[in-house]
N, C-alpha and C positions, 0 to 999 in steps of 0.2 A: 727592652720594652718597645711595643711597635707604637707607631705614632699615627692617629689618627688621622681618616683623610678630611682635610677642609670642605665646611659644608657650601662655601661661600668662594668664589674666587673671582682676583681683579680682571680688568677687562685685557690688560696687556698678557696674565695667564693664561685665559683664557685662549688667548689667540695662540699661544704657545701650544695650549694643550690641542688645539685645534688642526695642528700642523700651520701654523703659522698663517694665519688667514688674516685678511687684511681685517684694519677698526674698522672702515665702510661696512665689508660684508658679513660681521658678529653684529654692526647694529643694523644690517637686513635681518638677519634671524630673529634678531628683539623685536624687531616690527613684526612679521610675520608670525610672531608668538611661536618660533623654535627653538628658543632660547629665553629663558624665566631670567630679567634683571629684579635687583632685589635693592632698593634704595637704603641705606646706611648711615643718615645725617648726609653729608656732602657727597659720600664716596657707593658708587655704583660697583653691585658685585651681580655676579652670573650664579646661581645656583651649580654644584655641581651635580646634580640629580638630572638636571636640563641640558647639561653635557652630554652625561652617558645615553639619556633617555633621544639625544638628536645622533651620537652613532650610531648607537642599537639600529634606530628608525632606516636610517642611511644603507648599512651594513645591511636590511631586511629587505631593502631595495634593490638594491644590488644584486643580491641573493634572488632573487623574484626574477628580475630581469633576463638574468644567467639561465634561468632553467627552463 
């Protein structure tokens, strides 16, 4: 049975999924609104919609730039 992807992920995940980018610079991207935090009672989660949606954006950049 496959396991579903979380819609929600914590901020040290996040940084993981990020290629390891520093806490300071995940919360530039929250400020900057490139990255959706989703408050939880106490615990702050990243969207992972706002993940994919800031590679994509990046990788699109990139790709532009190149050509």
């Amino acid at each position: 049975m496959d396991t579903p992807t979380p819609l929600l992920h914590s901020i040290p995940v996040a940084r993981k999924l990020l290629g390891d980018v520093s806490h300071g610079h995940i919360y530039n991207l929250i400020r900057r609104g490139e990255l959706e935090l989703v408050k939880l009672g106490a615990s702050s989660k990243i969207t992972d919609r706002s993940i994919n949606a800031l590679v994509d954006r990046k990788v699109a950049e990139q790709r532009d730039r190149a050509a």
